[in-house]
C-alpha positions in Angstrom: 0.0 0.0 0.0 1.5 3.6 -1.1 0.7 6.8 0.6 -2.2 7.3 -2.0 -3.7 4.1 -0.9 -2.9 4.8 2.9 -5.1 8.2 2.8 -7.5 6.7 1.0 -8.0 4.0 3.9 -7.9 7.0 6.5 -10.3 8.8 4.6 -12.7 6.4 4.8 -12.6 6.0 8.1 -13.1 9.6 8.6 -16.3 9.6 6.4 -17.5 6.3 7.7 -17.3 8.9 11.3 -19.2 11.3 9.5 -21.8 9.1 8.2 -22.9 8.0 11.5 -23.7 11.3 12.3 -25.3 12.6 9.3 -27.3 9.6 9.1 -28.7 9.6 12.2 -28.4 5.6 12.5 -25.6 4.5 14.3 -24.2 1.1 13.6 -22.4 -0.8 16.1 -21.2 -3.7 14.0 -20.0 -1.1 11.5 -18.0 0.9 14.1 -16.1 -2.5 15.1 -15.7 -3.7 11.7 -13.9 -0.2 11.1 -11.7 -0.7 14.6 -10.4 -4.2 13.4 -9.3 -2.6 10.2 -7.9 0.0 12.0 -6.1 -2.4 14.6 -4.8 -4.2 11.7 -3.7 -2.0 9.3 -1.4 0.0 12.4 -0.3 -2.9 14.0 1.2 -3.7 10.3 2.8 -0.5 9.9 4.5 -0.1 13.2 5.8 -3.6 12.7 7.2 -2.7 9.5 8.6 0.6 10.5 9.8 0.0 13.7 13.6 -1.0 13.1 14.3 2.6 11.1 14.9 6.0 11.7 14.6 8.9 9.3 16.6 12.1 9.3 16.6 15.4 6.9 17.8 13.5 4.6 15.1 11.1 4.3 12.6 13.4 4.6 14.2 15.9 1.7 14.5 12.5 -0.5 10.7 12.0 0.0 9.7 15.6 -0.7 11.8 15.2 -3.6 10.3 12.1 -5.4 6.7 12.5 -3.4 5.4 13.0 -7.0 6.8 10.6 -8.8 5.8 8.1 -5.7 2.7 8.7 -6.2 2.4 7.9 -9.3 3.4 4.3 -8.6 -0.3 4.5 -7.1 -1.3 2.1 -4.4 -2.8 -0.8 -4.6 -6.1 -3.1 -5.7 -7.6 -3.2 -2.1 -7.3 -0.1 0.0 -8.6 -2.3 3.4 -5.4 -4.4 3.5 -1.7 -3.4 3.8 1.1 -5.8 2.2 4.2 -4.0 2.8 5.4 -7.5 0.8 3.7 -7.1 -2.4 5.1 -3.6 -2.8 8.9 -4.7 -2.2 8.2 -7.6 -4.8 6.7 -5.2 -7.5 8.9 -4.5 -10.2 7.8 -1.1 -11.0 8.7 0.1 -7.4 12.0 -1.9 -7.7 12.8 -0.4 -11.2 12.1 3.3 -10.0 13.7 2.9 -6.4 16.5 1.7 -8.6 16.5 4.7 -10.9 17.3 7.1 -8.2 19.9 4.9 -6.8 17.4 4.3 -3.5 17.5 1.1 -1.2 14.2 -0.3 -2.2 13.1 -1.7 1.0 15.0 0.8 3.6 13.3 3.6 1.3 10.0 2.2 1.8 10.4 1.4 6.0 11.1 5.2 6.2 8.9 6.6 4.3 6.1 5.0 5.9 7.5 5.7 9.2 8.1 9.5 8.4 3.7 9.5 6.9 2.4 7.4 9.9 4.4 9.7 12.3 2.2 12.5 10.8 -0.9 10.6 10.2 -0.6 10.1 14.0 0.1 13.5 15.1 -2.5 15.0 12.9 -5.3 12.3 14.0 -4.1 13.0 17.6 -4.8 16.6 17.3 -8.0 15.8 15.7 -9.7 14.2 18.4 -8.4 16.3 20.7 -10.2 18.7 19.3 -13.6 16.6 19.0 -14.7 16.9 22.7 -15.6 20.6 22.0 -16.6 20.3 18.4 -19.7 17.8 19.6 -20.3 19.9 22.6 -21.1 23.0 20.2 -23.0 20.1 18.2 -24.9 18.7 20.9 -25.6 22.2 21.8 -27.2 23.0 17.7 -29.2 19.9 18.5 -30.8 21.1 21.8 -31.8 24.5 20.0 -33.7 22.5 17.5 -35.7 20.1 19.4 -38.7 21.5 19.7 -38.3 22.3 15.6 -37.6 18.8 14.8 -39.9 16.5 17.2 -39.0 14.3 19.6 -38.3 11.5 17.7 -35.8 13.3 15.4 -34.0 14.8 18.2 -33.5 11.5 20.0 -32.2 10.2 16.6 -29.8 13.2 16.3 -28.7 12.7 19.9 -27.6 9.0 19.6 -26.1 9.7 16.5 -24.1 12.3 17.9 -23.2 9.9 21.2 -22.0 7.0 18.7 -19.9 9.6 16.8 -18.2 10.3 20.1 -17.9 7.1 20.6 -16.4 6.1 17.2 -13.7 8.7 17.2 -12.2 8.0 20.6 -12.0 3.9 19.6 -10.1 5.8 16.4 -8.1 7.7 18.9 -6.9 4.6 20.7 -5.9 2.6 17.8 -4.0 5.9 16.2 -1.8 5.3 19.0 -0.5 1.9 17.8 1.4 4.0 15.0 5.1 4.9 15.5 6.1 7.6 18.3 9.0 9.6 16.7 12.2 9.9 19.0 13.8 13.0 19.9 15.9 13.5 16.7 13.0 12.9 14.3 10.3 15.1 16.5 12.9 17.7 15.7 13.0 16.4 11.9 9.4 16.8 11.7 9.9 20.5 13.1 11.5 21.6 10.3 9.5 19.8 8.0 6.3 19.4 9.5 4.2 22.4 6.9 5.9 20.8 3.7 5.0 17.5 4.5 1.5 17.8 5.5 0.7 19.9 2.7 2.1 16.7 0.2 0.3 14.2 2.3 -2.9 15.6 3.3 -4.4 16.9 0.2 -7.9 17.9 1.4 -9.7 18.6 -1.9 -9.1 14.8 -2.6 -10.5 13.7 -0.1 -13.6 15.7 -0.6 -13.8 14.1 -3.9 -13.8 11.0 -2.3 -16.2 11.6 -0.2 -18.3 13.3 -2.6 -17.9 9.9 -4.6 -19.1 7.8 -1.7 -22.3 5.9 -2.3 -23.7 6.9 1.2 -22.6 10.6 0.9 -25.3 10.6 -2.3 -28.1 8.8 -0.3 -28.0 11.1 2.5 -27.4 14.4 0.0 -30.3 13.1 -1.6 -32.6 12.9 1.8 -35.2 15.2 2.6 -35.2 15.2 6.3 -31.5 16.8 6.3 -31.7 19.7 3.6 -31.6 22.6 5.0 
């Protein structure tokens, strides 16, 4: 899995988050269906990028070839990682080659220096969410007596699940690598650059916009404004 495929898989587990809310239907078995995946797909990455360290000059090297990375693109199925698969395909090999890269170290550090910052940045996210559903919560109680009691119950346990989704994504963040001292400082330098390569928010958009559950709730009545 490349860092195209890698967002991708984060992404949907963002808008799987939002669709509980909007939707108004919490799903249980979906929430632990997403946690597993989550569980998984960490647990690989920190045991695949636990024996390296980057410095600058790994993190320059990736700035430098993030384009041409990723247009390797990632792979047939975005719910599984196989760190394997990439080291055996040829067209990574060939262009790790090409710019006189160690194929595998290149790929242990580069994953390492994105899962650092996928980490930080989901971190910092949920963080954030406690006061983000209070204002919610908040919207909600203002339109109870608009939207009936049966909506506003709805709306509530939505909102209650959403909490509850994002601090089971919050936990399993926390199986990605911690930096150490020297890359902390790394990413310091870096930090702006980087995110702006890896956390391209427009696409995501798209994808979401793309998602068949983002059409059926654009599409329903009871949550046009």
């Amino acid at each position: 899995m490349t860092s195209t495929a890698i967002k991708k898989f984060l992404g949907g587990m963002m808008i799987a988050l939002v669709s509980v809310t909007v939707l108004a239907q919490p799903d249980t078995v979906a929430m632990e269906d997403a946690n597993q995946k989550l569980e998984e797909i960490f647990t690989e990455v920190n045991a695949f990028t636990s024996e390296v360290r980057f410095g600058a000059e790994d993190v320059e090297s990736l700035i430098d070839l993030w384009a041409e990375y990723e247009e390797l693109g990632g792979t047939d199925d975005e719910e599984t990682i196989d760190f394997d698969a990439i080291l055996a395909d040829s067209r990574y090999r060939s262009w790790a080659s090409s710019h006189g890269l160690v194929a595998e170290d290149w790929l242990r550090k580069t994953a390492r220096i994105s899962m650092v910052l996928y980490r930080e940045q989901m971190l910092e996210a949920a963080a954030e969410m406690p006061d983000q559903m209070r204002q919610q919560m908040e919207m909600i109680e203002q339109q109870r007596d608009q939207v009936g009691e049966e909506i506003y119950e709805q709306m509530k346990a939505s909102m209650e699940a959403s909490v509850q989704y994002a601090e089971m994504i919050a936990e399993q963040v926390k199986l990605l690598p911690v930096p150490t001292a020297a890359e902390a400082a790394v990413l310091d330098e870096y930090r702006e650059v980087l995110i702006t390569l890896m956390m391209d928010d427009d696409e995501d958009y798209e994808d979401y916009e793309d998602d068949e559950d983002y059409e059926d709730y654009e599409d329903d009545e009871d949550y046009q404004e």
